[in-house]
Phi, psi and omega in degrees: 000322178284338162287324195289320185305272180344292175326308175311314229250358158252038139267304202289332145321291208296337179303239106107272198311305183315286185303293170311341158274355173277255155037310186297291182294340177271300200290313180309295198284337170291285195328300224298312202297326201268332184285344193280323189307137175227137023271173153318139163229159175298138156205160176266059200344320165304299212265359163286266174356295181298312164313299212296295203286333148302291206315301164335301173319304192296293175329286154340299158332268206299290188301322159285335178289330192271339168337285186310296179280005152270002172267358142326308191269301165328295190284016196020063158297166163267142191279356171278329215269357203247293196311325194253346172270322149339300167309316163279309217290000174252346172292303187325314203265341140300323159289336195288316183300338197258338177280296068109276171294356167256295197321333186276326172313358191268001192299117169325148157296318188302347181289304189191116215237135237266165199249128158218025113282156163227206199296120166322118175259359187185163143267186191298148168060014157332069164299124194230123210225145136274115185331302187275005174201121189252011166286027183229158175337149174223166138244144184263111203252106195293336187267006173066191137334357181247357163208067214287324206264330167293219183300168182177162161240114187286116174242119188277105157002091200090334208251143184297181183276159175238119161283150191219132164273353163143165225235158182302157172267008166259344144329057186289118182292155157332185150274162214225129354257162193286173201073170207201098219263010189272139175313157175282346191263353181283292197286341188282301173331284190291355166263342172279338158333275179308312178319316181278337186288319205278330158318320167300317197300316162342273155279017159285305191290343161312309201143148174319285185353312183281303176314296171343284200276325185283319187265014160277303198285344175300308191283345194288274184308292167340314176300277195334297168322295176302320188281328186280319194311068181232071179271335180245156171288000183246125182298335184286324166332315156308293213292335160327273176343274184317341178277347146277310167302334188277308184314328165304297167339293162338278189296324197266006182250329158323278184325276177315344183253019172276149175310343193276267180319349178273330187281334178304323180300330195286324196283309177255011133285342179040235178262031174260358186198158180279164155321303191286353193257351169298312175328272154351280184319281171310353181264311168343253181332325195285291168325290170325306192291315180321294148327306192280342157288337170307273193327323178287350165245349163287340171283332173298311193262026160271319157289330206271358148323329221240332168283346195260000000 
């Protein structure tokens, strides 16, 4: 019973800590995204949070099942009884947030009423570049951040300058300044984040049910998967490994839920099963199997045990 106590209480730490820092750093990088935007548009520091405080979850998620279970496999726990308590304490703490987060989007705007300036960022004759290569298109903001839509100058490589005396109000500039300098496994990583965070938001707002079966059969295969990754005797090597398979998961829960994919499954299943529920199925069945070798292999080395 003091492992299981012991267990609770480094899942539910690492839950906590992960998600508030993630939550921190995402709610930083929303500001961030919103003081940059030109023109300004209103936004709302709850609802800044909240997108930020989804994301976070999926990070969380992912990151406390594989943590935990490789501190599972270090400590021998025993593994059905360690699989399955993972499994509610990662359903509890995903639903208890997401129910958290919806009750709080229900909050009036008159509570905290959306911002619409954020930081001066320029004067007159603002230039707006990509930082890291300056052999590229610019724009000139002749009126600077205090009239993003007014006059200005386009300067094209090769090309004379172009004046626009000013621009549709459906105009969005990049974020200032252009480009974009985050490694790609980084920005893929954090963008699948979110896809996953707005499917939850998602089969929430369907109903327990829906929630139910992807994101139960979603941590169901996530257990499986953290716990069978053991080719090597050196743990941090696992815990590699598995941090690529959960990065597969990721990408493959991405993936089956894009519209594209979704309509090729619909074409070949047709009306024998809903869509949303091949997903579910397969991280089942993947996961069952999975399982079912592990147990085939602790009953083999429980006889040559038994023989010895």
């Amino acid at each position: 019973m003091r492992k299981f106590a012991k267990l609770i209480v480094f899942f539910t730490l690492t839950f906590v800590i992960i998600f508030t820092a993630g939550t921190c750093f995402k709610l930083l990088d929303l500001r961030v995204d919103w003081i940059k935007s030109l023109p300004p548009k209103p936004e709302n520091t709850l609802t800044l949070f909240i997108a930020a405080a989804h994301w976070a979850l999926s990070l969380a998620l992912f990151s406390s099942i594989l943590l935990t279970l490789n501190y599972v496999v270090r400590r021998k726990v025993f593994p059905l009884a360690a699989i399955i308590l993972v499994i509610s304490l990662s359903f509890a703490f995903s639903f208890g947030i997401s129910l958290a987060l919806n009750q709080l989007s229900t909050v009036p705007k008159t509570v905290l009423p959306d911002e619409t300036e954020g930081a001066q960022l320029g004067e007159r004759g603002l230039i707006l570049s990509n930082a890291m290569n300056r052999n590229v298109t610019a724009i000139v903001l002749l009126e600077g951040t205090a009239n993003p839509l007014g006059p200005r100058v386009t300067a094209v490589p090769g090309q004379p300058m172009v004046y626009h005396e000013s621009v549709s109000s459906n105009f969005d500039l990049p974020p200032i300044p252009f480009g974009d300098d985050t490694p790609w496994f980084l920005k893929s990583l954090s963008l699948d984040l979110r896809q996953n965070s707005i499917i939850f938001q998602r089969l929430f707002s369907e109903g327990f049910f829906p929630y139910l079966i992807y994101v139960g059969s979603l941590i169901f295969l996530l257990c499986t998967i953290g716990y069978a990754v053991k080719f090597s005797s050196w743990p941090l090597a696992n815990l590699f490994l598995a941090a690529l398979a959960f990065r597969g998961i990721l990408y493959a829960g991405t993936l089956f839920n894009s519209p594209e994919i979704q309509d090729v499954i619909r074409s070949f299943i047709g009306n024998v099963i809903p869509v949303s529920f091949v997903l579910p199925m397969l991280f089942v069945v993947f996961g069952g199997l999975i399982y079912i070798y592990l147990l085939l292999v602790y009953i083999v080395k429980r006889r040559v045990d038994d023989d010895n």
